[in-house]
LOPALO-853577 format. One record per atom (N, C-alpha, C): residue in one letter; x, y, z. Coordinates in steps of 0.001 Angstrom, whole numbers, padded with zeros to 6 digits, always signed. Example, Ala and Ser with C-alpha at 12.3 -4.5 7.8 and 13.67 -1.06 7.14 Angstrom:
A+013190-005690+007800A+012300-004500+007800A+013200-003300+007800S+012850-002250+007080S+013670-001060+007140S+012900+000030+007870
REM end
This chain:
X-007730+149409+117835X-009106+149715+117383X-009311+149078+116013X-009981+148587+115690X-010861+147636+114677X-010695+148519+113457X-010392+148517+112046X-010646+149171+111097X-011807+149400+110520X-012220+150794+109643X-013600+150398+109532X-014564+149370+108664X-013444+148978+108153X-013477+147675+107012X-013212+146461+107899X-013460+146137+108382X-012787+144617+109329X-013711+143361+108514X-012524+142725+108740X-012306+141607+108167X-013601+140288+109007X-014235+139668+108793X-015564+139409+109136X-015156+137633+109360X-015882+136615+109935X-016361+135306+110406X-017411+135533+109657X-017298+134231+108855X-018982+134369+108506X-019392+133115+109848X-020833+133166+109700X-021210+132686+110871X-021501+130975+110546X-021233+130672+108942X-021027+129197+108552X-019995+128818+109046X-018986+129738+109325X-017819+129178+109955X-018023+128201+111627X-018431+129157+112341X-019126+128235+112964X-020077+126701+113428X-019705+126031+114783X-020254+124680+114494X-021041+124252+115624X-022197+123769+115389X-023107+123256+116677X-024070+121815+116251X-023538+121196+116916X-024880+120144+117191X-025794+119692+118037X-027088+119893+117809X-028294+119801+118720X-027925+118706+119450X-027337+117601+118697X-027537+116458+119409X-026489+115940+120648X-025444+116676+120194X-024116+116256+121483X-024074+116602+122472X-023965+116136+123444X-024234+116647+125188X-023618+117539+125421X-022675+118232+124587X-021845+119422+125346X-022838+120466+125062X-022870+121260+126083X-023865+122649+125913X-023331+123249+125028X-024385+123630+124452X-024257+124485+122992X-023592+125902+123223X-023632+126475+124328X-022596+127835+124422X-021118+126924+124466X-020737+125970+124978X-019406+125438+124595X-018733+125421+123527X-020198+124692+122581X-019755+124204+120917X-019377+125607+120570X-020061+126594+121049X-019828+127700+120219X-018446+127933+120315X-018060+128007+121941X-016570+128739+122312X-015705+128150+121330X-015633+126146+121481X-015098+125621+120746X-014892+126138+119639X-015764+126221+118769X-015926+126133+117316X-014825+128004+116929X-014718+128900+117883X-014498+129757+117796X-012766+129741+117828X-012730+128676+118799X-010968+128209+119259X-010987+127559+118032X-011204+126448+117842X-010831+125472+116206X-010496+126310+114877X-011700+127323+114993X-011261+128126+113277X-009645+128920+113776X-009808+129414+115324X-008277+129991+115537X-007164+129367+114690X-007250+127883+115700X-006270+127332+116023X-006014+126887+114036X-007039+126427+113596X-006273+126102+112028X-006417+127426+110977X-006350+128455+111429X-006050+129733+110694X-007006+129762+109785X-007915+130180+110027X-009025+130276+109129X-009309+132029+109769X-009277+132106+111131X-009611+133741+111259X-008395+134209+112063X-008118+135057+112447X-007557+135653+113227X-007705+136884+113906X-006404+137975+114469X-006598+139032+114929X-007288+140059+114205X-008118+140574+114570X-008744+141843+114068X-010226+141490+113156X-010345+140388+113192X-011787+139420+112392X-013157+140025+113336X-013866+140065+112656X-015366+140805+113896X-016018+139134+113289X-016570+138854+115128X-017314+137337+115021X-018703+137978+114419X-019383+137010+114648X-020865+137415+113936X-021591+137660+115134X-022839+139034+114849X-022987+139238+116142X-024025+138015+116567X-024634+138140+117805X-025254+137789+118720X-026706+137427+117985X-027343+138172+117312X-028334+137975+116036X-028395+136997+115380X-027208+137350+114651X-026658+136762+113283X-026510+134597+114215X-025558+134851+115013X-025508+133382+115855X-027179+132962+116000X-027718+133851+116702X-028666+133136+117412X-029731+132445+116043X-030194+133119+115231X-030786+132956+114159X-030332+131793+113008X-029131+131533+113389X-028666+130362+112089X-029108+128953+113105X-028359+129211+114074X-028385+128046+114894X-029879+127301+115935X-030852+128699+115741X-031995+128825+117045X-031940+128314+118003X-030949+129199+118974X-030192+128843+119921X-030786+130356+120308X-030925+129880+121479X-031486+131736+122384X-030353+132622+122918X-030583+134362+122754X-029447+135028+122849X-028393+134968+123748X-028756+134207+124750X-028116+134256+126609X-027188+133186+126226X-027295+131747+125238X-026747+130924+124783X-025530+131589+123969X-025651+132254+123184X-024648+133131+122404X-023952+133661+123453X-024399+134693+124149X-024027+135887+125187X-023259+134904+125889X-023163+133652+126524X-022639+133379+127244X-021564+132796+126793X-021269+132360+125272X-019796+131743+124919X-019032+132987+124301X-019820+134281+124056X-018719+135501+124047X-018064+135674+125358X-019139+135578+126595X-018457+136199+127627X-017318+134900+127912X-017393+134209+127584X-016198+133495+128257X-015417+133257+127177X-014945+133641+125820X-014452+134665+125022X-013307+135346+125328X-014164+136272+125870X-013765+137127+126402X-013016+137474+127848X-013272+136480+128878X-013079+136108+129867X-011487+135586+129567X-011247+135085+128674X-009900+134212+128610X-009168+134684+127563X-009468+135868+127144X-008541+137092+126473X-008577+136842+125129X-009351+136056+124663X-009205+135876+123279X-010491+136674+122203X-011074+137418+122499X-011401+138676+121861X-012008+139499+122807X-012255+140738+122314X-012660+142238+122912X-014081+142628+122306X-014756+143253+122803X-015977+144053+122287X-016017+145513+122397X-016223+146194+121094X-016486+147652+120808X-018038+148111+120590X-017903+149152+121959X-019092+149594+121708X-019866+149964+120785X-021497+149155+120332X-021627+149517+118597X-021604+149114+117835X-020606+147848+117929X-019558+147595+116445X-019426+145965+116824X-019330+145817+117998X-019521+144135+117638X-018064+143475+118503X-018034+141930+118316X-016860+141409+118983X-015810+141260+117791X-014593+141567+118524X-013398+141168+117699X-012505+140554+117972X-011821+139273+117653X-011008+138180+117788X-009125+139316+117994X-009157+138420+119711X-007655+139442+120095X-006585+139207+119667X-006382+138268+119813X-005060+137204+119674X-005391+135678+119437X-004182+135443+118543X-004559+133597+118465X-003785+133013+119738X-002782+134008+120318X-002183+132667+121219X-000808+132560+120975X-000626+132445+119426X+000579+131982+118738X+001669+133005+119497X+002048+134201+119705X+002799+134647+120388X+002831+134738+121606X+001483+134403+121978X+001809+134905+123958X+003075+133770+124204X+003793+134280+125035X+004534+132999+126209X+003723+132266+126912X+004262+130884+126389X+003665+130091+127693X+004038+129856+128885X+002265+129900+129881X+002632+130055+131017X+001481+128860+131639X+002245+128133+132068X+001343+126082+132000X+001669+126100+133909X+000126+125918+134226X+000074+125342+135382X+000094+123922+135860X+000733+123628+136166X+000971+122099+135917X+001012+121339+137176X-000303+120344+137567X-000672+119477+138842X-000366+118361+138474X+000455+118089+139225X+000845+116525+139670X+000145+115481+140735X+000110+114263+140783X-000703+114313+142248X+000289+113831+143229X+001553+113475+142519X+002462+113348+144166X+003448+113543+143355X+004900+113235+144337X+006518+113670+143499X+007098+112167+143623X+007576+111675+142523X+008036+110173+142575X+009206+110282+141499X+010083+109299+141630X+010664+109632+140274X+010068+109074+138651X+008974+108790+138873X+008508+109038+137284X+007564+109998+137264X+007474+111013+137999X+006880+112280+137588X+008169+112968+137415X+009533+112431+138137X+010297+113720+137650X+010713+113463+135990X+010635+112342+135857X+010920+112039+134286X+009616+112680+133496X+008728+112513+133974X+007885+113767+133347X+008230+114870+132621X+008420+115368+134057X+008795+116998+134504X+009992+117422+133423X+010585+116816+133546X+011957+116941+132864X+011881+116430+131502X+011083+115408+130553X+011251+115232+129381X+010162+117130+129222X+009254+117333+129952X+007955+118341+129119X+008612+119394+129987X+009759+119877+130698X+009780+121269+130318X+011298+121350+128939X+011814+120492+129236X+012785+120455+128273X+012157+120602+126743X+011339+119638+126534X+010793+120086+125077X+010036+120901+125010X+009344+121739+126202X+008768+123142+125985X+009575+124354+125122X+010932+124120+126114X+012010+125420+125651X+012216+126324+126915X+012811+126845+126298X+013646+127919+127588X+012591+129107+127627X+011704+129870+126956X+010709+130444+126926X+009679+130246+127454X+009242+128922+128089X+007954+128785+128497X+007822+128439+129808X+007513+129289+130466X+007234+129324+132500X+005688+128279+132931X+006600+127086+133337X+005860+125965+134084X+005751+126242+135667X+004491+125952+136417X+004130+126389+137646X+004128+124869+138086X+004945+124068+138602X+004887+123028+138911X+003969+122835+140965X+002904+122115+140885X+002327+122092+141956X+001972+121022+142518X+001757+120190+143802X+001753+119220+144092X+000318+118732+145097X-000659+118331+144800X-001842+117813+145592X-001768+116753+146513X-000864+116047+146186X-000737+114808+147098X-002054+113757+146893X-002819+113799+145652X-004234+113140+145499X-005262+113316+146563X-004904+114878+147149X-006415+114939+147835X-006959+115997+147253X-008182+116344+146811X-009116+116598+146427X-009328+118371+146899X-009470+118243+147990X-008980+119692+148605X-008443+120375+148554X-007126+119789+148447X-005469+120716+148558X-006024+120825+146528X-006399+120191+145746X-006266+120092+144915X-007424+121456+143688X-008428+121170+144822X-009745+122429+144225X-009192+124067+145071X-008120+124153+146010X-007594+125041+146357X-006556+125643+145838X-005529+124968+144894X-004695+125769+144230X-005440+125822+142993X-006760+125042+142348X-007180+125962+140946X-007765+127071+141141X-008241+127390+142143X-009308+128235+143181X-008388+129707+143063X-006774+129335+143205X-006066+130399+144170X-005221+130696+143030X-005452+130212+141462X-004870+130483+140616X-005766+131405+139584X-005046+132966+138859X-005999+133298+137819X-005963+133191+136843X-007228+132394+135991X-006554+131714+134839X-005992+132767+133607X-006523+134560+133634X-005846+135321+133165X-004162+134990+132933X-003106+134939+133849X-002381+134301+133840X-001575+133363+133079X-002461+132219+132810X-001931+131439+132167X-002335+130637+130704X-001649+130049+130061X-001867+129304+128677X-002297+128443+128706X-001976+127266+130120X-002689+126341+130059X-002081+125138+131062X-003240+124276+131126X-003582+123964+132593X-003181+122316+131969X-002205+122024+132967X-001676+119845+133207X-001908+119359+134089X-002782+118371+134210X-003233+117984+134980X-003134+116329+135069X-002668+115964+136341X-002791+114403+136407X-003667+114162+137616X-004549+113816+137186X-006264+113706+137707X-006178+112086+138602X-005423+111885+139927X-005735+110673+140438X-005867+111524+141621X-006868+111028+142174X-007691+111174+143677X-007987+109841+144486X-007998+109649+145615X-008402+108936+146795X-009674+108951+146939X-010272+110062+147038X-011726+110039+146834X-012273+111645+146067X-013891+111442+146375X-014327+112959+145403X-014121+113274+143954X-013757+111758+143200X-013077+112500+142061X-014377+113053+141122X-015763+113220+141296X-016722+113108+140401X-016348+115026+141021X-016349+115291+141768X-016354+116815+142060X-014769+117214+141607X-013807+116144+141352X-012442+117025+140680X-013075+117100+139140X-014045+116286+138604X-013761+116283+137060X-015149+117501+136963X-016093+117440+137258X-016607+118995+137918X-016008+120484+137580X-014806+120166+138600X-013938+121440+138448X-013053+121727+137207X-012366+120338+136531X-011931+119949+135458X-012270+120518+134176X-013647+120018+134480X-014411+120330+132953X-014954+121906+133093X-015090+122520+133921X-015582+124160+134076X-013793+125110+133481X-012728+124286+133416X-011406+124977+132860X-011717+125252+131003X-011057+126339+130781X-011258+126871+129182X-010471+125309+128597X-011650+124681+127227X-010629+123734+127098X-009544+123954+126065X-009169+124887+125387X-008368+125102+124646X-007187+125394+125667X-007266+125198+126843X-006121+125324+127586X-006145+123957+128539X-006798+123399+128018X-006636+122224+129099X-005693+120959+128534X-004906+120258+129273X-004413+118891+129067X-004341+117840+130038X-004833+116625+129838X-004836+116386+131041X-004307+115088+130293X-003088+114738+131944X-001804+113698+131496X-002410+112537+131906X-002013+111328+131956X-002168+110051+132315X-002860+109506+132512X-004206+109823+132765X-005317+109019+132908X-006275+109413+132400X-007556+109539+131408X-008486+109990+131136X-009576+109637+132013X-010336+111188+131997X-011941+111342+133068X-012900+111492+132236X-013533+110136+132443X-014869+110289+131472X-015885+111242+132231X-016702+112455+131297X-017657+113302+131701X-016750+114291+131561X-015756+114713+130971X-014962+116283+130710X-015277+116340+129160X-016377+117619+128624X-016632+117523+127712X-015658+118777+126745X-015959+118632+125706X-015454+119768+124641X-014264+119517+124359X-013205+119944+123783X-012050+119324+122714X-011044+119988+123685X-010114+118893+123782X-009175+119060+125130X-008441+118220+124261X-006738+118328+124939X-005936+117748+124695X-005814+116162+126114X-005247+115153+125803X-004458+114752+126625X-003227+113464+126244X-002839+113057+127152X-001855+112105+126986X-002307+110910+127855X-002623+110204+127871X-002641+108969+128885X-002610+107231+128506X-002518+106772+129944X-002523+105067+129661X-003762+104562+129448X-003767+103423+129052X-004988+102755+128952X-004941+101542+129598X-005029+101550+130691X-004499+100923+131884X-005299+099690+131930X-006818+099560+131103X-007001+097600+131172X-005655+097100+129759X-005683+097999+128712X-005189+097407+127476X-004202+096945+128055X-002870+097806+128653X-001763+098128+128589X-001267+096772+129253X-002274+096502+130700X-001724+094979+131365X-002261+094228+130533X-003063+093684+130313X-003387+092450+129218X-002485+092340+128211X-001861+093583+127422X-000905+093168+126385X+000862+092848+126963X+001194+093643+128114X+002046+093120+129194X+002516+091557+129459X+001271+091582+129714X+000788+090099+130306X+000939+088648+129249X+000421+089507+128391X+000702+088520+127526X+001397+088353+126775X+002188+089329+126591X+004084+089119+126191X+004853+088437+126889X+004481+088602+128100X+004973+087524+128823X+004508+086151+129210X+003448+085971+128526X+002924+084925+128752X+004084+083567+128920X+005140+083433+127691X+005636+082551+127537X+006327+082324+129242X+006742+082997+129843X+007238+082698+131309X+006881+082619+132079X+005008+083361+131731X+004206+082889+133344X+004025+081752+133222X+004327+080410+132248X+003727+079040+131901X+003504+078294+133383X+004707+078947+133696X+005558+077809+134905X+004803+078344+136234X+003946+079531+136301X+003282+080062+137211X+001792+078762+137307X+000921+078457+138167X-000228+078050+138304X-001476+079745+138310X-001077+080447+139426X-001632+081421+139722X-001164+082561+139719X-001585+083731+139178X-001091+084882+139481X-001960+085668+140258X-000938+086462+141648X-001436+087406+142698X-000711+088551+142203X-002096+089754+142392X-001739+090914+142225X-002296+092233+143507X-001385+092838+144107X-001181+093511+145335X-001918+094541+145044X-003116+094817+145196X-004142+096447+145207X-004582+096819+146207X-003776+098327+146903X-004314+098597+148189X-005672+098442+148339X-006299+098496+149399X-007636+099049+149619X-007908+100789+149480X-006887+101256+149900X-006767+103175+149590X-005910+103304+148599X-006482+103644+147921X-005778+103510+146635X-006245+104860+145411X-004896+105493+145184X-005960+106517+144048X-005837+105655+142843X-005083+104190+142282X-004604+103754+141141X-006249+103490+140495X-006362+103006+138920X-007354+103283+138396X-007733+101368+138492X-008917+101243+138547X-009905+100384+138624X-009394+099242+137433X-009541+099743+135947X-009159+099147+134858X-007939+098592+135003X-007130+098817+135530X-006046+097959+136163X-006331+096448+136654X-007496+096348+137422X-007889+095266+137939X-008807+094384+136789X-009453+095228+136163X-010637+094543+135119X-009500+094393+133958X-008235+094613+133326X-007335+094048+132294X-006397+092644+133170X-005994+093103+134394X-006217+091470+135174X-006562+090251+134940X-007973+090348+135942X-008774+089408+135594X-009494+089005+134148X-009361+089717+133105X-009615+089044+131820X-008748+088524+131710X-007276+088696+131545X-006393+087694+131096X-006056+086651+131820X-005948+086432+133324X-006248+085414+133990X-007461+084687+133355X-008327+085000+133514X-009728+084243+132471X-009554+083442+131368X-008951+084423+130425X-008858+083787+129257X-007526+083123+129068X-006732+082928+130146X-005250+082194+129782X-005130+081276+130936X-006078+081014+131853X-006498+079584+133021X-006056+080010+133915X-005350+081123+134715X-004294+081279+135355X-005478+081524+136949X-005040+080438+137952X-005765+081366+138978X-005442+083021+139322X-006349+083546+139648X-005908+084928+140086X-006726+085763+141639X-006065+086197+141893X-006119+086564+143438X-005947+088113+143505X-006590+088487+144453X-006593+090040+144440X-005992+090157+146078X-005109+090865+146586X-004528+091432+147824X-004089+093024+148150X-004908+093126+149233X-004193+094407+149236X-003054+094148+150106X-002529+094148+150743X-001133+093230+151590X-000198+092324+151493X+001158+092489+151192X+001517+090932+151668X+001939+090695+152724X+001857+091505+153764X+002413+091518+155176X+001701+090255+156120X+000177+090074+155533X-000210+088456+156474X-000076+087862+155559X+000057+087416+154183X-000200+086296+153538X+001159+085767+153318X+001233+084233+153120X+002021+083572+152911X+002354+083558+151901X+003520+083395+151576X+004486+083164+150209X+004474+081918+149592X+003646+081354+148373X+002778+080272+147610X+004058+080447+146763X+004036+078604+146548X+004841+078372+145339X+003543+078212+143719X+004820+078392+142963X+004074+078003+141843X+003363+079450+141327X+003470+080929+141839X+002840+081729+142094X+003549+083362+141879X+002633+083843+140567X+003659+084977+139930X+002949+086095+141046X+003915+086812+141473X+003190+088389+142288X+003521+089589+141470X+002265+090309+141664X+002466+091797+140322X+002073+092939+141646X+003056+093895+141618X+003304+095140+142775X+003034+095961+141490X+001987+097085+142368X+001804+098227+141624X+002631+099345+141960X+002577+099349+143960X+002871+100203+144489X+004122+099868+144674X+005380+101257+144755X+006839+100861+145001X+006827+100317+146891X+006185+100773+147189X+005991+100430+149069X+005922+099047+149223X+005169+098560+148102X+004778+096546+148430X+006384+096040+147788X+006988+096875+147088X+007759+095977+146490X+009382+095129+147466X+009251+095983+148010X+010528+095558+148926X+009891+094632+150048X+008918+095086+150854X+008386+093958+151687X+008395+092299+151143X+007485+092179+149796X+007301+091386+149235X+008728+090662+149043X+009697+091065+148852X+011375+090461+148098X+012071+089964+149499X+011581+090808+150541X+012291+089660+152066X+011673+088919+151977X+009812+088787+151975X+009286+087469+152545X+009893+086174+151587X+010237+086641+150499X+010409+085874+149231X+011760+085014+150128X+012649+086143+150278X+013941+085637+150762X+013977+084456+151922X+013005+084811+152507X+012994+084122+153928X+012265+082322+153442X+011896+082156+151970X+011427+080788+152004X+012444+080109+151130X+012279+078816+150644X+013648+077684+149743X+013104+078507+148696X+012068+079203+148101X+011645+079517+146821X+012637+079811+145918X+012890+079409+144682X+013579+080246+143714X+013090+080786+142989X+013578+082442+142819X+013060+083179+142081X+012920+083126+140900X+012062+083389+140077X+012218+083160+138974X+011749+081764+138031X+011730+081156+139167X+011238+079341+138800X+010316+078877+139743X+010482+078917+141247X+009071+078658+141968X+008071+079839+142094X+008318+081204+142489X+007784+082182+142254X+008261+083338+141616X+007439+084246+140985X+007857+085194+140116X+007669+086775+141133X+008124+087785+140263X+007909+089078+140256X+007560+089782+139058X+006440+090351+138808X+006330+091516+138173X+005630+093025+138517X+006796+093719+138275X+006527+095069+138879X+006133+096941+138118X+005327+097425+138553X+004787+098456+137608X+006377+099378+137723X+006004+100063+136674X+006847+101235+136466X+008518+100748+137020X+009113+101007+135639X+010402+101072+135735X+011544+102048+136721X+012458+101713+137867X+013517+102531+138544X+014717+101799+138555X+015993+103026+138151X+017460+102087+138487X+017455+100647+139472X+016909+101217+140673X+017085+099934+141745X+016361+098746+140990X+015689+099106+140305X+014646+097100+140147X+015395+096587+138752X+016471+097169+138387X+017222+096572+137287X+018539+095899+138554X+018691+095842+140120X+019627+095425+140573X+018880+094128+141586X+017959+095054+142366X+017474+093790+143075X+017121+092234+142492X+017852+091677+143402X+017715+090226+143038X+018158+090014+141594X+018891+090570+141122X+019755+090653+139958X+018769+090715+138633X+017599+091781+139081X+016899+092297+138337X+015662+091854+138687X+014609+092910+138468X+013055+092996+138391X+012442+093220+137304X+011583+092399+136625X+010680+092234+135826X+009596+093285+135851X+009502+093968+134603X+008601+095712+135082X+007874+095775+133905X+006419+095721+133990X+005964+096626+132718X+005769+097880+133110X+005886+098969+132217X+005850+100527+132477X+005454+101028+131191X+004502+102513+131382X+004632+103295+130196X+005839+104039+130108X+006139+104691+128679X+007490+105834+129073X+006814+106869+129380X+007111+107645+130756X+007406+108635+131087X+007781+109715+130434X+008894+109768+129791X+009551+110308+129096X+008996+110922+128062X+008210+109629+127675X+007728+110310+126053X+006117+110657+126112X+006014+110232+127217X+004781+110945+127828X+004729+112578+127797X+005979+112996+128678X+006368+114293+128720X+006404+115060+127364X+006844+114249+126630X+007482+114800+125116X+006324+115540+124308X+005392+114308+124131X+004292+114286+123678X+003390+115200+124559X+003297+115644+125547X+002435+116561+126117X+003175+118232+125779X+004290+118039+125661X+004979+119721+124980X+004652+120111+123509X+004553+118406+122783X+004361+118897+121586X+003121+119429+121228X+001918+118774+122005X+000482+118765+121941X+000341+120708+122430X+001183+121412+123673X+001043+122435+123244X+001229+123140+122895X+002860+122992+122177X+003403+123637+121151X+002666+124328+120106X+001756+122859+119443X+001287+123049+118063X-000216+123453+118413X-000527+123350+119491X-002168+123692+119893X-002930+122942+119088X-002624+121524+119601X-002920+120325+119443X-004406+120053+120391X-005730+119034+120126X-006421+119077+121120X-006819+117335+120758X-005359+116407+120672X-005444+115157+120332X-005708+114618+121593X-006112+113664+121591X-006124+112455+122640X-005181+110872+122246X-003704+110729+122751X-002840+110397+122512X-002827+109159+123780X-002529+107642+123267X-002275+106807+124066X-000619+106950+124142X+000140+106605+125521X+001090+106502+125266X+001707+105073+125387X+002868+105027+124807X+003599+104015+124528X+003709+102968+126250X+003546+101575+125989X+003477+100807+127351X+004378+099881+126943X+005644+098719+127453X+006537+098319+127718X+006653+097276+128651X+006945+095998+128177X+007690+095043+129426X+008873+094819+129251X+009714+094950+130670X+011320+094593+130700X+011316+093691+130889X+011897+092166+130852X+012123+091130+131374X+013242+091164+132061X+013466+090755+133153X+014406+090009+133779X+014413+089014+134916X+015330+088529+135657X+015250+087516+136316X+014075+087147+137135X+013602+087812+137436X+012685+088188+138535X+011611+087184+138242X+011260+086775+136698X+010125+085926+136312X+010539+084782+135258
REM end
């Protein structure tokens, strides 16, 4: 119960702008999480009432009313009859309890998995869950989860299709509990954490570290299913650097009909193209490495052996993971590129 002296928010503390697309009951919630999170108020603080908000900001009461109730909804203050709202907890002690969506199991999600529960700690209960990038299976376990429950929600947001109705569901999550890993969804508003690639930068600067060895290439082909959850910008950091460095460039989703071209670097996204692609290779006089190349996404033991090594740009994984424990360790709500990488080897 509240003392009868309680410790007060003034309502300058608070932050809204007319002009930013996030609905103004958001800014409010926000602005209510931010003073938390950098200790400016805490447990036992009475917010300003409903009045006091509506009148600084002229913002109508239902606008107020509605970023208490969801407030309140996600345990972070209480209301006394009479007397007003009061801030419950910052957070700082609950255990964490992180629901965490993947969209398939590969081994660089387990390097994930394993750098971010390890730097979580032995204290903090991860709900590891798997969508398979459909959309369904995917709005059914947030559906079948209560977010009472938990601290906070990981999410790696690649879909096949529907994704304008996953980021929908996305952006309706409390964002002081949200993180979302590897790819950013434009249209998720309010201050969220995440970690991700920047998937035109990341190939263009790839690409052009290696430039010095594609010399000997004329053209570079790059393998993009037609079903595909991989991100678009992949293809548009491509074709600019083909552009701007002369290189023909070719788009395939297959190499199962096309012929094996000399003179001609191939870039596999998917681990499925990559082995097909290395018989047809086998089956012509080509030499690797000098008539045609390989370069392949994401780093695994095997592509440091085949053909006495595969040529890989990759982000780390690893520190992907790292960086997503620390972000909620510290109740962080950064937006963090992560680190991207080319291996060289024989392959190109």
């Amino acid at each position: 119960m509240p003392s009868a002296n309680p410790l007060i928010c003034p309502v300058q503390l608070l932050r809204l702008n007319a002009q930013a697309d996030t609905p103004k009951y958001q800014q409010l919630y926000d602005s209510v999480i931010r003073n938390i999170e950098q200790r400016l108020v805490g447990p036992g603080y009475r917010l300003p009432s409903i009045f006091e908000v509506s009148s600084e900001f002229d913002v109508s009461h239902g606008t107020v009313e509605k970023a208490y109730r969801l407030l309140q909804a996600n345990g972070i203050i209480n209301s006394v009859n009479g007397k007003g709202y009061y801030i419950k907890h910052t957070g700082i002690d609950q255990k964490l309890t992180v629901f965490l969506l993947f969209n398939k199991l590969s081994a660089h999600k387990k390097l994930i998995y394993d750098a971010f529960v390890a730097s979580l700690g032995p204290d903090a209960t991860v709900q590891l869950h798997v969508y398979y990038n459909d959309f369904e299976r995917f709005r059914d376990l947030l559906q079948q989860q209560d977010d009472r429950d938990l601290t906070h929600y990981v999410i790696i947001p690649h879909f096949f299709d529907q994704e304008d109705k996953a980021r929908q569901l996305i952006d309706q999550l409390p964002k002081h509990k949200l993180l979302v890993l590897d790819k950013l969804m434009e249209g998720i508003r309010g201050r969220y954490a995440a970690v991700y690639q920047n998937f035109k930068a990341d190939i263009d600067s790839a690409l052009t570290e290696a430039l010095p060895l594609l010399t000997k290439y004329r053209k570079l082909t790059i393998l993009f299913p037609n079903q595909t959850y991989l991100p678009k910008a992949i293809l548009n950091g491509f074709f600019a650097f083909c552009s701007q460095h002369g290189f023909g460039a070719q788009l395939i989703s297959s190499i199962d009909t096309e012929p094996i071209e000399a003179q001609t670097a191939y870039i596999t996204l998917m681990e499925d193209d990559l082995v097909p692609l290395v018989k047809k290779i086998r089956q012509t006089p080509y030499r690797l490495g000098q008539d045609v190349g390989i370069l392949s996404y994401n780093d695994t033991p095997v592509k440091e052996i085949i053909l006495d090594g595969i040529t890989v740009m990759s982000t780390d994984f690893e520190q992907m993971g790292r960086t997503a424990a620390q972000l909620i360790r510290e109740n962080r709500s950064d937006h963090i590129e992560n680190p991207f990488r080319l291996i060289v080897r024989h392959s190109l």
